[in-house]
N, C-alpha and C positions, 0 to 999 in steps of 0.2 A: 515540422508537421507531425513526423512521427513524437513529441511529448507527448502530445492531447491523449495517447492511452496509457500512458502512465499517470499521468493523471487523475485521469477516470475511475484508473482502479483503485486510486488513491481515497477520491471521493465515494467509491461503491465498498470499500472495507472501513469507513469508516466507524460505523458504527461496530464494529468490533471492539473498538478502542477503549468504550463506556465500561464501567464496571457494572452494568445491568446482564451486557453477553457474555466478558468475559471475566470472570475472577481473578482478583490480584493486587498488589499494594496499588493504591491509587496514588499519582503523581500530581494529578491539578485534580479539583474541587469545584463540580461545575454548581449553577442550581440546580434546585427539584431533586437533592441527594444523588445525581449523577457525578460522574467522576473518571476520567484518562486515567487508564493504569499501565503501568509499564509493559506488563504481559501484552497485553494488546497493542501498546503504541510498538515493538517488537515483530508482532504476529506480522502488523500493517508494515511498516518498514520494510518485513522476510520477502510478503509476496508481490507489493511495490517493485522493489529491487530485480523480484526476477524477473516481474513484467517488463523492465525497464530493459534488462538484460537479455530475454530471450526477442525483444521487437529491436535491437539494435543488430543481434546477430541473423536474424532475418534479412534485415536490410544488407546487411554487409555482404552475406553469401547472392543475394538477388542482384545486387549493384555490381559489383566483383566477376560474374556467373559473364562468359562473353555467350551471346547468344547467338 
């Protein structure tokens, strides 16, 4: 249950990724001269990761937590 927001944020930095926001070697070559660049697919992955990590440690301390 808890994925669906890391995911989310995955689909909401998306557009990070383009080399239209962010500058930097581009890795794939989309059309209409857009293009994934590593800086970006990086940036996405950083704050991915921590969404992933701070909604798991959440859980852990509230499940854990006797009430």
């Amino acid at each position: 249950m808890w994925l669906f927001i890391p995911l989310f944020t995955a689909l909401i930095v998306l557009p990070a990724t383009l080399n239209v926001v962010t500058e930097g070697d581009v890795v794939v070559s989309l059309p209409f001269g857009l293009g994934l660049t590593r800086q970006g697919l990086m940036a996405a992955a950083i704050i991915t990761i921590r969404v992933a990590t701070s909604i798991s440690l959440v859980l852990l301390v509230t499940l854990t937590t006797p009430w």
